[in-house]
N, C-alpha and C positions, 0 to 999 in steps of 0.2 A: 040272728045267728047264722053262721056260717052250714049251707048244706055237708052232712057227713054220710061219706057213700058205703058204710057198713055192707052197703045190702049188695054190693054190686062184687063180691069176691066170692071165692068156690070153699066149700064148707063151711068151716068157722070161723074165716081167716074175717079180719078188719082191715086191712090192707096189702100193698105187692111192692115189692123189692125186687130190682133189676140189676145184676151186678154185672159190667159189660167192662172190656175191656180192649185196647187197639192197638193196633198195628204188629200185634206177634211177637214174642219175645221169650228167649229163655226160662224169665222167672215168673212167666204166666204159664209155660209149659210146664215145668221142676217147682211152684212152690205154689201158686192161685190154684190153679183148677185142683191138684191134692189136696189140698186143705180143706177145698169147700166141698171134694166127693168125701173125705172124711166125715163132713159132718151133713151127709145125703144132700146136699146144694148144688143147682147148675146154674152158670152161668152162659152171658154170650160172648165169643171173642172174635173181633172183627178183624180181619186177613186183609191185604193188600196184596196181588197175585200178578205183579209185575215180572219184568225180566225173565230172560230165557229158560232161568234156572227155577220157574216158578214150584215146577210139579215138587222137584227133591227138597225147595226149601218150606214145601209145604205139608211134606211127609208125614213130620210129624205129628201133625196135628189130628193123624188121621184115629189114635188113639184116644183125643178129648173129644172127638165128633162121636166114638165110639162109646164112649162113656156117658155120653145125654148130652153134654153139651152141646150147645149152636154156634156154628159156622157162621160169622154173621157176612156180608159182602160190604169190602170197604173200597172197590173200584179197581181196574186195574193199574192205576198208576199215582193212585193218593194225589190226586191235582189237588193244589189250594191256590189262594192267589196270588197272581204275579208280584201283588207287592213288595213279597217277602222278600225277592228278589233286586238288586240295583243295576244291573245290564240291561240297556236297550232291548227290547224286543225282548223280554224275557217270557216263557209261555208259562200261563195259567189259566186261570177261571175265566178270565177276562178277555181272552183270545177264544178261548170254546162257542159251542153252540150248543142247541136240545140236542140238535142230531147228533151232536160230537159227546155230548155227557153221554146221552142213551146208549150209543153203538159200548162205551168202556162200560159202563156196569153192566150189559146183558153179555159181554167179552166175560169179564168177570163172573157171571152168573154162571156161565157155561164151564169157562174150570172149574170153580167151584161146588158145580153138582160132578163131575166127575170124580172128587173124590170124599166129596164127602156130600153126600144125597139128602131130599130131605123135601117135604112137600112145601112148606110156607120158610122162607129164609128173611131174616130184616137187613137192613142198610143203615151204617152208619154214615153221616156226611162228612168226611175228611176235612179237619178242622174246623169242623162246626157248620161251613159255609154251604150257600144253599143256592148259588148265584151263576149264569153262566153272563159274559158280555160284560160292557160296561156301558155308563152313561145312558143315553137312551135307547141301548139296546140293551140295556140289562136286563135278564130275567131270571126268576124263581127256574129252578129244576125239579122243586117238589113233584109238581103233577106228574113227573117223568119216573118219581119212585113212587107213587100213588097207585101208577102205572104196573109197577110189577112186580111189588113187594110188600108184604100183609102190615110190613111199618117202616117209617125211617127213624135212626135216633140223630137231633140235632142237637141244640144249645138250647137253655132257659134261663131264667131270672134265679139269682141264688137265692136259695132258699126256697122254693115252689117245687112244686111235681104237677102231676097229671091227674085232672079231674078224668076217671073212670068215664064220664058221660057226656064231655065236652072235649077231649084231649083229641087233637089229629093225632092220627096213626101214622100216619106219612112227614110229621114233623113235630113227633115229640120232644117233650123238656128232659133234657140230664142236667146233670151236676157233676164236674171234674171234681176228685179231693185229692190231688197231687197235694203232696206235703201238709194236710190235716191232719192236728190229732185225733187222734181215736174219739175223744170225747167231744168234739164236731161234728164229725161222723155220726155219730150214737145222737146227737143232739138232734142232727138232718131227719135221722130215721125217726125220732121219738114222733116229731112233728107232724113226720106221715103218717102214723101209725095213727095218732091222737086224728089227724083229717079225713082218716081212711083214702087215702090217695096212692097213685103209683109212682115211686122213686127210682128212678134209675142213675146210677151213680155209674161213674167212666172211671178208669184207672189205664195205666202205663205198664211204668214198671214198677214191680214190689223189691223197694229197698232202693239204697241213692241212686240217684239219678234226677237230672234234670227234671221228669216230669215223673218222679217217683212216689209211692207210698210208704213208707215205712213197714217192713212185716211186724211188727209190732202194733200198729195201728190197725192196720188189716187184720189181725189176730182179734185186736177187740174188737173193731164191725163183726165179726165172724160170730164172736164167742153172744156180742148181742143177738143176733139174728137168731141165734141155736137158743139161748133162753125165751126168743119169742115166734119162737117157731109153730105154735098155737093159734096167733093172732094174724104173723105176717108171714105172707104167700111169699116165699123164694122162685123164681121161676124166671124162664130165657126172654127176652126182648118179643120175641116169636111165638109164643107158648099166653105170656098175658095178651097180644093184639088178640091174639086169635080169638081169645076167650071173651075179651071186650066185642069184638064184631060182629060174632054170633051170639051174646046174650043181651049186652046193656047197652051199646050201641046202634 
């Protein structure tokens, strides 16, 4: 039988639910974060703090940093890989270096404690990837957020979470539910619940969209999480590292 890490969460909680969300958007400002301080929930939403105009277009957010939520660092310029792109020479992940990833997210770290402060902040990896170079100069950038941030969130296997006692912190598992119903959703959590494991789930935007949620769906993740608010720990990307590093880790 499969180890069940009951023991490794605060109170009487049997598991942790991560609700994180990227790259900044209206309806994470006007309809996510309300809903979840409605029902005493925080979550994390990770900023991209590019462009000139980065301070006013990040204004906003200074009232969800205010309200418990976490600020999470998602780089200053959202690099993913060149692939995406079809023009010669086109810059990505695969043009970069450690020196060149490291100098953009400690960039980024630095506006970002400016306005919205905070002692341990997490990193998501912009599009999951985790790579700087190609061929055989490719390398992992983990050890570069290991470096200076209490976790990173990456990419996992669907359907899995975060062993409590094994999981990197610097290269955690999510699970995107762009366009899930609700009862996928609810099905993802049960399973954590049932494993005592950490779930961290990524969202976009709430409602169509490309890479959208449904609020409707979103409402029933919500409405589960409030009926199991007992067993499973709600809490920031930030908030559960911490607690794993200093206790079961």
């Amino acid at each position: 039988m499969s180890q069940i890490n009951f023991d490794a969460w605060p109170e009487d909680c049997r598991a942790a639910v991560s609700l994180t969300y990227d790259d900044g958007n209206d309806t994470q400002l006007n309809y996510a974060a309300p809903e979840m301080e409605d029902r005493g929930f925080r979550g994390t939403f990770y900023l991209s703090c590019g462009r000139d105009d980065w301070r006013e277009r990040l204004e906003p957010w200074v009232r969800v940093h205010e309200a418990g939520h976490e600020i999470g660092n998602h780089t200053v310029g959202h690099t993913c890989s060149r692939n995406f792109h079809d023009e010669p020479g086109a810059p990505g992940l695969e043009s970069m270096t450690l020196d060149d990833i490291e100098a953009d997210v400690l960039e980024a770290q630095r506006r970002l404690g400016e306005l919205f402060p905070r002692a341990e902040r997490s990193f998501a990896y912009p599009c999951y990837m985790t790579h700087v170079g190609m061929g055989e100069g490719r390398q992992s950038y983990v050890p570069v957020i290991a470096r200076h941030f209490i976790a990173g969130r990456g990419y996992g296997e669907y359907g899995f979470s975060n062993s409590p006692h094994n999981c990197d912190l610097a290269c955690l598992w999510s699970t995107p539910i762009e366009h899930m119903r609700g009862e996928q959703i609810v099905g993802l959590m049960d399973l954590n619940l049932r494993r005592g494991r950490w779930l961290i789930l990524t969202m976009h935007h709430i409602g169509g969209a490309r890479l959208g949620t449904a609020q409707s769906e979103f409402d029933k993740m919500l409405d589960w999480l409030d009926r199991h608010r007992d067993d499973v720990w709600v809490a920031t990307v930030a908030t559960v590292a911490e607690h794993l590093r200093d206790n079961v880790q």
